[in-house]
C-alpha positions in Angstrom: -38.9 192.9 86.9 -37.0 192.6 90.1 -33.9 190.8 89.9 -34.0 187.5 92.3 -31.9 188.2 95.0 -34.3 191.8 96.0 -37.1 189.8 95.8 -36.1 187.3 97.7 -34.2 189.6 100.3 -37.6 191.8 100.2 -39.7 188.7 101.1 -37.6 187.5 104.4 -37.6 190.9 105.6 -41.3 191.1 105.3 -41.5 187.5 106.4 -39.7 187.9 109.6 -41.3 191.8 110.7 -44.5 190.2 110.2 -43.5 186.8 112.5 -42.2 189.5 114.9 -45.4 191.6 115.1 -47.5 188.5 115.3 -45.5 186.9 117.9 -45.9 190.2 120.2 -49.2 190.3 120.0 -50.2 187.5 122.5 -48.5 189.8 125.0 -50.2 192.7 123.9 -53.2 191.0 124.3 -52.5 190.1 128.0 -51.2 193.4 129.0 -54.4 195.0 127.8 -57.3 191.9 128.4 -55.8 190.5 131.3 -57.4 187.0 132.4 -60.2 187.6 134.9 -61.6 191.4 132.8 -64.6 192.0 131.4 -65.2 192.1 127.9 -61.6 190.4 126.6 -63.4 189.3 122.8 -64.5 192.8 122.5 -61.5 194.6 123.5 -59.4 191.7 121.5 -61.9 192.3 118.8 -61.5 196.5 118.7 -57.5 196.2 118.6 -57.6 193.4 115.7 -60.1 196.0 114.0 -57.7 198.7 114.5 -55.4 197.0 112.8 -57.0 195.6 109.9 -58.3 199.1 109.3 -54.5 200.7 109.1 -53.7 197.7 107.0 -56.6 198.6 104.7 -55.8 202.1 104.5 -52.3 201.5 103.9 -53.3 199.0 101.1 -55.3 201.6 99.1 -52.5 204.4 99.5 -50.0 202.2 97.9 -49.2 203.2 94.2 -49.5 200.4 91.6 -46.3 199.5 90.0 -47.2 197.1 87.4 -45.6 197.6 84.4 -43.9 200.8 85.7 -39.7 201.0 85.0 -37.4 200.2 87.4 -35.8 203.3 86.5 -39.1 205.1 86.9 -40.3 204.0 90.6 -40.8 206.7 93.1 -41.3 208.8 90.1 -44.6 210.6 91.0 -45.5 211.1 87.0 -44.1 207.7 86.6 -46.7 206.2 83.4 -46.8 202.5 83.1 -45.8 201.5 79.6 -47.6 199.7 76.5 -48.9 196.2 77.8 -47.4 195.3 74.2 -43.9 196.9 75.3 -44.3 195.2 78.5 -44.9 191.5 77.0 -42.0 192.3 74.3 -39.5 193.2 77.4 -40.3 190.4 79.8 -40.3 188.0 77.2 -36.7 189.6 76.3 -35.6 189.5 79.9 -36.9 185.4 80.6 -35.1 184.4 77.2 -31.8 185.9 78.6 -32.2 183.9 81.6 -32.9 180.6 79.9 -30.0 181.6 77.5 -28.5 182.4 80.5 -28.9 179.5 82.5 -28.5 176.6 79.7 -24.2 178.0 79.3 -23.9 177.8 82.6 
């Protein structure tokens, strides 16, 4: 449970690295495929392979957090609590904001 604004400011971070990368990569593409070579959908095809596989791999290395504490993340013996515990906390935390929001 995240509060807003590092969700948010995660997101647009993310957002804009990946509209960088992807913007780059035309002229990646050029420097290595020029027009007129041999082959440009295979070697086009090996790099966005390359790729996909690093994204993969970095995909299945990732740790799940879900339902893991805040307080605990990074922890490498970091246990994810009671799905019971979990439910009773998050509907704690959403009745605070609707309690929240409604005086304001």
């Amino acid at each position: 449970l995240f509060p807003t604004r590092s969700r948010v400011s995660a997101m647009a971070i993310a957002q804009n690295i990946g509209t960088a990368v992807t913007a780059l990569l035309p002229a990646l593409f050029a420097t290595v495929a020029p027009p007129g070579s041999t082959d440009i959908p295979l070697t086009i095809g090996a790099i966005t392979l390359a790729v996909t596989i690093v994204a993969a791999l970095a995909a299945l290395s990732a740790r799940e957090t879900h339902r893991i504490r805040m307080s605990e993340l990074g922890e490498p013996n970091a246990a994810p609590m009671d799905k019971q515990d979990y439910d009773r906390l998050r509907a704690e935390a959403m009745g605070e904001t609707k309690v929240a929001r409604a005086a304001a």
